[in-house]
Backbone as ProteinMPNN parsed JSONL, in Angstrom:
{"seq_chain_A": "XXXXXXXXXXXXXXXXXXXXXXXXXXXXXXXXXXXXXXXXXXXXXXXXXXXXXXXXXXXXXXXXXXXXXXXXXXXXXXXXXXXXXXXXXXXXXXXXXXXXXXXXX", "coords_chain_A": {"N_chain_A": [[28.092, -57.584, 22.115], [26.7, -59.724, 24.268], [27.322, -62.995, 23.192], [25.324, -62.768, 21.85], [23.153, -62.232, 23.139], [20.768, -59.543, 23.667], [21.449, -56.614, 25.412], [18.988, -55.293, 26.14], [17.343, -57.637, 26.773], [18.405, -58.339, 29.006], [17.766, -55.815, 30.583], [14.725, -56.284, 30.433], [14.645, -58.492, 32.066], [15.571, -57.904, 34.687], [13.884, -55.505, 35.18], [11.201, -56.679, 35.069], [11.79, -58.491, 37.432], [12.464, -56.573, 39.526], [9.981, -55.248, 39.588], [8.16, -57.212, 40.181], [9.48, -58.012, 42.996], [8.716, -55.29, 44.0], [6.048, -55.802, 44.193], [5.496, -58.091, 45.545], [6.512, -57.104, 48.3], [4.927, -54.758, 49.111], [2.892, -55.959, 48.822], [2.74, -58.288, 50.717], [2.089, -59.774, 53.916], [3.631, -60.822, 55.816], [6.605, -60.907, 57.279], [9.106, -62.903, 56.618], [8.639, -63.054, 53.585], [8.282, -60.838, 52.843], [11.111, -59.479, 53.429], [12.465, -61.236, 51.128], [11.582, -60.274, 49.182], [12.675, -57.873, 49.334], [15.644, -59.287, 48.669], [14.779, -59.48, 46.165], [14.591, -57.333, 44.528], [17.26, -56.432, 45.099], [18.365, -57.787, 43.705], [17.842, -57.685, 40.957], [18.66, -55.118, 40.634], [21.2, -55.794, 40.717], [21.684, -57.385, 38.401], [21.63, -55.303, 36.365], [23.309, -53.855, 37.609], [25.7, -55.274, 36.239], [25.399, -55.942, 34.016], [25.113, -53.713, 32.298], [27.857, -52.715, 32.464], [28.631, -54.587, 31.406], [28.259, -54.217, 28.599], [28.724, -51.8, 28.038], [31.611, -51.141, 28.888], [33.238, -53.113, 28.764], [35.517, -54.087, 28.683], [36.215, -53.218, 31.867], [35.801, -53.868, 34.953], [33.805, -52.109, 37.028], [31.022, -52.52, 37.44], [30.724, -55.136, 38.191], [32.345, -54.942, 40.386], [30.526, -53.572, 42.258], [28.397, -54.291, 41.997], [28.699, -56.745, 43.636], [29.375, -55.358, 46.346], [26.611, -54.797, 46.902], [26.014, -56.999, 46.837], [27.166, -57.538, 49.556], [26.446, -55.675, 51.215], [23.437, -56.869, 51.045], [24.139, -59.011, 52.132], [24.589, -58.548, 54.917], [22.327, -57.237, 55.783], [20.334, -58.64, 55.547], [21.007, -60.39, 57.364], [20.852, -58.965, 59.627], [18.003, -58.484, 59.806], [16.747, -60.77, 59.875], [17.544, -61.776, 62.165], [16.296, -59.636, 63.683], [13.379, -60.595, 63.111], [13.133, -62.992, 64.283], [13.775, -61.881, 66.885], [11.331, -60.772, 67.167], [8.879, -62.882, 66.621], [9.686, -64.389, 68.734], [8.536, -62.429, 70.484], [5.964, -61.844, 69.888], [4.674, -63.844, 69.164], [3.964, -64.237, 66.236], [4.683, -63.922, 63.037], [3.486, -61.708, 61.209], [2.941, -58.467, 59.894], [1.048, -56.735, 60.831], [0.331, -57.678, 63.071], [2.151, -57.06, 64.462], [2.523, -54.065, 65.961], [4.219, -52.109, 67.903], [7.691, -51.113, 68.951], [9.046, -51.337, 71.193], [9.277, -53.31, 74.027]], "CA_chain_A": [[27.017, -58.456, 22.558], [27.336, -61.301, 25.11], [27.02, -64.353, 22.622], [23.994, -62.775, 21.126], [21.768, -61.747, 24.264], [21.455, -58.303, 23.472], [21.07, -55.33, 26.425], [17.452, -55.468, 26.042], [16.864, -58.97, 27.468], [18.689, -58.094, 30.731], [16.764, -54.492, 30.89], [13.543, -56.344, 30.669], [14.683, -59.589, 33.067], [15.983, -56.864, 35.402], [12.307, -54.94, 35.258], [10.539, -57.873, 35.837], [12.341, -59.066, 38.63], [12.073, -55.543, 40.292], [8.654, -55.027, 39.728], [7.789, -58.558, 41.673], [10.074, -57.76, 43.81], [8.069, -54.292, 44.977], [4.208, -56.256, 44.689], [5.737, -58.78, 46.721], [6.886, -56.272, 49.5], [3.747, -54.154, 49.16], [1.354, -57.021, 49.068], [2.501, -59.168, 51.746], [2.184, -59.924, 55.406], [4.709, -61.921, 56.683], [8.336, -60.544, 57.14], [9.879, -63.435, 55.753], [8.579, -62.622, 52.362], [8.942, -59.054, 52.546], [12.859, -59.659, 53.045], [12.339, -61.847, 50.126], [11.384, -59.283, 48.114], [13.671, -56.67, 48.835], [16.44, -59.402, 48.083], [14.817, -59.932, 44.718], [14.606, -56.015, 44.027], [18.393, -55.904, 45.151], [19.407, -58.72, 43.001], [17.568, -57.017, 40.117], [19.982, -53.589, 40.688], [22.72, -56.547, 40.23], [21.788, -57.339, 36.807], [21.793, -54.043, 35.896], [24.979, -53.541, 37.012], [26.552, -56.438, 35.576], [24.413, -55.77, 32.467], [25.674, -52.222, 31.718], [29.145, -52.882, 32.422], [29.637, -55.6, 29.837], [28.086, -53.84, 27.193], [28.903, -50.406, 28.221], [32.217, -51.108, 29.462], [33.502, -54.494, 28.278], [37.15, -54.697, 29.521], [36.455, -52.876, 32.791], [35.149, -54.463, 35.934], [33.643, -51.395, 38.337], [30.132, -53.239, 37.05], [31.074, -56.022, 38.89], [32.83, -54.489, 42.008], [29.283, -52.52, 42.399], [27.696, -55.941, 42.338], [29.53, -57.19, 44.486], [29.122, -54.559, 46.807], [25.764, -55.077, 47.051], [25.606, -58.35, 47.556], [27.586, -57.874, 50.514], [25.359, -55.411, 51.936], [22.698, -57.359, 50.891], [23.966, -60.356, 53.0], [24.246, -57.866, 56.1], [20.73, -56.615, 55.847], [19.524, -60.272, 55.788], [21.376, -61.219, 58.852], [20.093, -58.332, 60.701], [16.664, -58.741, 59.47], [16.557, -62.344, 60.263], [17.612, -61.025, 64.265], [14.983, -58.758, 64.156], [12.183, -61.279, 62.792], [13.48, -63.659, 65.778], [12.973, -61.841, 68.46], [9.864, -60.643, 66.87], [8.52, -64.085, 67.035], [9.875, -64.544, 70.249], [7.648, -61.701, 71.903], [4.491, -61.91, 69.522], [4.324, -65.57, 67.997], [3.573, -64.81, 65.083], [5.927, -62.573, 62.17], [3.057, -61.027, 60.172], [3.37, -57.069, 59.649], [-0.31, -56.16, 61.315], [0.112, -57.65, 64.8], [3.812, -55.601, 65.104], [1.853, -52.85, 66.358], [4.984, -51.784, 68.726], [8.34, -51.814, 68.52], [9.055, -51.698, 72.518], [8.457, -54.488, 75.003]], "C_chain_A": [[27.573, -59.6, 23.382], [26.97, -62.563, 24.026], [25.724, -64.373, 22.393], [23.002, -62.39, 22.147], [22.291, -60.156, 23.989], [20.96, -57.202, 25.049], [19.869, -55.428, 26.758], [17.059, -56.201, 26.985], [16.921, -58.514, 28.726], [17.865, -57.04, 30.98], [15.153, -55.18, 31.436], [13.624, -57.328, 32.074], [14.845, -58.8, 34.558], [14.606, -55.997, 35.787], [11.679, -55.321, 36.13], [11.02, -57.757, 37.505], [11.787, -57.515, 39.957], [11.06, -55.281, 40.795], [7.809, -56.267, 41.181], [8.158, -58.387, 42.976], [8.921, -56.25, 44.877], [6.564, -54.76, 45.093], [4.936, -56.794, 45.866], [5.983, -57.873, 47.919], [5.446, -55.494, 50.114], [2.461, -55.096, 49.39], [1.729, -58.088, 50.333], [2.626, -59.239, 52.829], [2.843, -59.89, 55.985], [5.534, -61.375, 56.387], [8.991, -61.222, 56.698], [9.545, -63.043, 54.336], [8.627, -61.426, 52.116], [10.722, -58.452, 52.755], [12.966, -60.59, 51.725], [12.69, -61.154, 48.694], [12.072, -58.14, 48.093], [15.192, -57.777, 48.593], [16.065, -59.45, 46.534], [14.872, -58.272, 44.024], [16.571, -55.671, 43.972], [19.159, -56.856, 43.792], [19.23, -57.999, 41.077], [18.798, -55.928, 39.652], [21.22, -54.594, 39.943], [23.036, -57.006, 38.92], [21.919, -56.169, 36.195], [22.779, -53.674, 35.581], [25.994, -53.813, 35.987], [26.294, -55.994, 33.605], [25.229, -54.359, 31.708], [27.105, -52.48, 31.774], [29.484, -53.728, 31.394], [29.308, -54.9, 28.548], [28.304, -52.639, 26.955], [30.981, -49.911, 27.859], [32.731, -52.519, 29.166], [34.999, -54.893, 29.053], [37.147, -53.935, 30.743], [35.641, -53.907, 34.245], [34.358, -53.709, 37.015], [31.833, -52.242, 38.458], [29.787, -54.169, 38.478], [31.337, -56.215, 40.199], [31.336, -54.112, 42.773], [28.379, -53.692, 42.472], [27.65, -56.571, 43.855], [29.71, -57.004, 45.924], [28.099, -54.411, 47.514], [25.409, -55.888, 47.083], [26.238, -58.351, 48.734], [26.675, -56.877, 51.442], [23.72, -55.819, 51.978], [22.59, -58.755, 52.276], [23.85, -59.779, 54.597], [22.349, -57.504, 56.865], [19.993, -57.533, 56.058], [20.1, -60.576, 56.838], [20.369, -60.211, 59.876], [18.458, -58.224, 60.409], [16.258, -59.853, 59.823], [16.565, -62.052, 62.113], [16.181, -60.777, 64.272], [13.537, -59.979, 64.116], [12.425, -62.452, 64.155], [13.135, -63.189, 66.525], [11.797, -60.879, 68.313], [8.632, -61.792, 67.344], [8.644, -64.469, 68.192], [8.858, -63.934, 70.961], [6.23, -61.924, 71.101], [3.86, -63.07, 68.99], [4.147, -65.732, 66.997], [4.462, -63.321, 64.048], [4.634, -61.93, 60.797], [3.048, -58.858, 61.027], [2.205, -56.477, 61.049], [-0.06, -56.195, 62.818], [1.656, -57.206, 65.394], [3.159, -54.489, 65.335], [3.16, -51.683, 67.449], [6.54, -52.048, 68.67], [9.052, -52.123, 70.134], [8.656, -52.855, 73.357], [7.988, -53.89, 75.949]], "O_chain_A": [[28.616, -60.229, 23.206], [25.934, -63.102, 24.416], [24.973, -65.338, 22.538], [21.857, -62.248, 21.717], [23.413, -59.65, 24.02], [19.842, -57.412, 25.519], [19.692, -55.714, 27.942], [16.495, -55.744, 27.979], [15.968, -58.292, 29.472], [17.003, -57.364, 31.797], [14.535, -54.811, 32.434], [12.89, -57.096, 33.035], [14.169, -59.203, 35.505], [14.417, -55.93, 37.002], [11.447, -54.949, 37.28], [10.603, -57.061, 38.431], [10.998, -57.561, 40.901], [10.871, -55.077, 41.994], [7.291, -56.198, 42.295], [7.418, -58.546, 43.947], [8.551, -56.306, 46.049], [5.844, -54.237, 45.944], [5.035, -56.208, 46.944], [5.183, -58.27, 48.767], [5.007, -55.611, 51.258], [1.397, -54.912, 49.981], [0.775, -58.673, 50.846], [3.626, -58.579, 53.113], [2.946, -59.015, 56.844], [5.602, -61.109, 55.188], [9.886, -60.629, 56.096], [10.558, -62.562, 53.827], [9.071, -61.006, 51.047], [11.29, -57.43, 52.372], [14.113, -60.432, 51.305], [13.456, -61.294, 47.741], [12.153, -57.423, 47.095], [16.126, -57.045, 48.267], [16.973, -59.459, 45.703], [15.269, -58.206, 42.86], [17.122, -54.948, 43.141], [20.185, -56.612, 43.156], [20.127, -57.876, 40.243], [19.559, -55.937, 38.683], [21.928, -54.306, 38.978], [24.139, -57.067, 38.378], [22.582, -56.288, 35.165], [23.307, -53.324, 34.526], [26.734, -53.145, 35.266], [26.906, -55.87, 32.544], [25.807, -54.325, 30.621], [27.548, -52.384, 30.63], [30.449, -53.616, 30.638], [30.018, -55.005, 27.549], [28.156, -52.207, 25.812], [31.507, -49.047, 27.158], [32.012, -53.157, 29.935], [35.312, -55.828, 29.789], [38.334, -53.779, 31.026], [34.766, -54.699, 33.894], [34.103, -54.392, 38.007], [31.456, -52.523, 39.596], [28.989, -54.003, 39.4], [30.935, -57.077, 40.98], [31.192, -54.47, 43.942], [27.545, -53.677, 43.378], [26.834, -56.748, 44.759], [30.049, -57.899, 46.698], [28.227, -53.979, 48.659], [24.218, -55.929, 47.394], [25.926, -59.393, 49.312], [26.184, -57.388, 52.449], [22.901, -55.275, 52.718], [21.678, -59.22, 52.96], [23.172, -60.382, 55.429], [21.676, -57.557, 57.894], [18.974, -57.386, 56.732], [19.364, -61.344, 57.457], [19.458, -60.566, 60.624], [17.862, -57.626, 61.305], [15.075, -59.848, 60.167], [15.677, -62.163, 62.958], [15.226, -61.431, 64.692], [12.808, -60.111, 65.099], [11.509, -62.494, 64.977], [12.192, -63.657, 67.162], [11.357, -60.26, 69.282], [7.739, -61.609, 68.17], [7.661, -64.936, 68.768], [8.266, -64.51, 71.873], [5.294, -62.216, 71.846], [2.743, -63.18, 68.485], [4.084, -66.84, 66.466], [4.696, -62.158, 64.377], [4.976, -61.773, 59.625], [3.121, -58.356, 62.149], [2.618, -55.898, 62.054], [-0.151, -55.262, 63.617], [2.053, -57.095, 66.554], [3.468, -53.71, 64.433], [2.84, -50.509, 67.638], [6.831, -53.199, 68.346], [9.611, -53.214, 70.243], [7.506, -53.271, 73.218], [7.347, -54.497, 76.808]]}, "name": "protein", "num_of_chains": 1, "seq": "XXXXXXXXXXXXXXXXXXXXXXXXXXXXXXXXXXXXXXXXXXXXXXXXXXXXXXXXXXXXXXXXXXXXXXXXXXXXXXXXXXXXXXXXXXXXXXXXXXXXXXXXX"}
């Protein structure tokens, strides 16, 4: 056990988080919050990892690496997503989903 939080907790905090994570994506407009929400779905995966590895796996670290991992393609995916929503804005003024009708100029 980590100092008494047992597996469970993280499973459910980990859920949660996911779940929000896919309304939010599914329910909203605007591209900034729909990158929002797939970091909060990715960060989710990261408890998971982390989560199973300590209690699975206690003196190993691949948990961690695999984390790790994904936070770095996490931070990629947000840079180039952030581009994209730029010169989105740039050609249409405004970053909701509906009036992207095109992805050509």
């Amino acid at each position: 056990m980590l100092h008494g939080i047992r597996l469970e907790y993280f499973l459910i905090l980990a859920t949660l988080m996911f779940f929000v994570g896919v309304y939010g994506f599914l329910t909203r407009k605007n591209l900034i919050t729909m990158l929002m929400s797939i970091e909060l779905i990715l960060n989710a995966v990261n408890i998971n990892f982390v989560a199973f590895n300590k209690f699975l796996f206690p003196d190993k670290l691949e948990g961690h690496f695999f984390a790790l991992i994904v936070i770095a393609v996490a931070a990629a995916e947000a840079a180039v997503a952030i581009a994209i929503i730029i010169n989105i804005y740039r050609h249409f003024s405004n970053i909701n989903v509906e009036n992207v009708d095109e992805m050509k100029y």
